[in-house]
Steps between C-alpha positions, in 0.01 A plus 500: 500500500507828322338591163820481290590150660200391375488635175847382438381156613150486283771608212698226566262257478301619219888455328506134600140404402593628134842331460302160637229577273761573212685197584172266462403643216877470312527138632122421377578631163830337488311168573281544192736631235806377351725520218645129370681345226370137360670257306363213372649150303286249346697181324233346223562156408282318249343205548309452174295737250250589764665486823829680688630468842606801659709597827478846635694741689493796672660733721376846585689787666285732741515733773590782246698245286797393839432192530318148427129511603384233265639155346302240341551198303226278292397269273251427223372441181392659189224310370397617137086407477417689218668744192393770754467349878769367677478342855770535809482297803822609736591494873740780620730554851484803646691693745462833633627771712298801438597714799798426756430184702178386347555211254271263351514206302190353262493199282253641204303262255394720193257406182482755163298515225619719240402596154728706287413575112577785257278806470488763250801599308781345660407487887449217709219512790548212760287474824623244801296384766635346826404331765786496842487295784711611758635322743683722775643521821442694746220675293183327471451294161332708204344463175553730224367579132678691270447628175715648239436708178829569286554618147747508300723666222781383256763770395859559374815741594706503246568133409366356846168381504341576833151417718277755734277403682252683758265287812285552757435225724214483801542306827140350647604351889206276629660562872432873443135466333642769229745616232813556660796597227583636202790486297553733189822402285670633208807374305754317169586180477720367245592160339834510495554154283170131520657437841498844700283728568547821717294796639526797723174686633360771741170352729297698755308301743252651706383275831364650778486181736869331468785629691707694208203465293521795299836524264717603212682272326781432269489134372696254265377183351705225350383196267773218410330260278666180451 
């Protein structure tokens, strides 16, 4: 073998290494990053002064917003304990598919605290505490805490009276020892008459540990009160 047969064949392979080594890398980052849109529907129905049943659903478009990577439907109650505090129990279904041909299903039991009261001139400071139990397959069962600090803003265009409101919410995973997520969101909402209530909002979660963890999102949230 001569020297320019070999160098043409160390050249050659030197090629290949990169494009694997490209090809890794893209496929890593594409497993960690991902661009979705969420919509979520609550019905409220009162059962007295103090108490409201609610049933939830959700459907969430991933995989750079082509196709359905996450539906969910619940159940639960508002549960008024204080002028301040107010108490949800729930249960939610979940189904997922992330990536192509991985799916997974969890039956999640969720308890809140949260405590929500004005502040200063017009803005209202809440802060909700959670505790998850989920319930998966195949993935291992997990228990989460989660804790979210959101204010918020009244103000008017024109005639129409509208709502911001900015969060940040932190993700604690016993399975992982650690704090595993955050989520930073930003939007309006608006009541459009006592029975509906509507909002649109940007969140960036940052999660290092779940498949598509990290992500920008365009969401919608929708309130029918009965």
């Amino acid at each position: 073998m001569n020297n320019s047969t070999r160098l043409r064949r160390v050249s050659f392979l030197m090629l290949a290494l990169f494009c694997v080594a490209k090809t890794a890398r893209a496929q890593s980052q594409n497993l960690r990053h991902d661009t979705q849109i969420w919509n979520d529907t609550q019905l409220l129905i009162p059962l007295n002064k103090k108490v409201e049943f609610v049933i939830l659903g959700t459907l969430r478009l991933g995989r750079d917003v082509s196709r359905p990577v996450d539906e969910r439907i619940g159940l639960g109650f508002n549960i008024k304990a204080g002028k301040y505090v107010t108490l949800t129990p729930g249960y939610f279904y979940i189904a997922q598919q992330p990536i192509r041909n991985v799916k997974t299903f969890e039956n999640r039991l969720i308890f809140a605290v949260t405590v929500k009261g004005p502040v200063g001139k017009g803005f209202v400071l809440g802060n909700r505490s959670l505790f998850e139990r989920r319930i998966r397959h195949p993935p291992i069962d997990a228990t989460r805490y989660r804790d979210r600090l959101q204010v918020e803003h009244p103000f008017s265009i024109g005639d129409t009276k509208l709502n911001w409101f900015m969060a940040d919410e932190i993700f604690y995973d016993w399975s992982f020892h650690a704090w595993v997520r955050n989520r930073f969101n930003i939007g309006v909402g608006h009541n459009f008459n006592k029975h509906v209530y509507g909002e649109v909002y940007y969140l960036r979660q940052n999660d290092g540990h779940a498949i598509k963890g990290n992500q920008n999102v365009i969401g919608t949230g929708l309130k029918f009160r009965l």
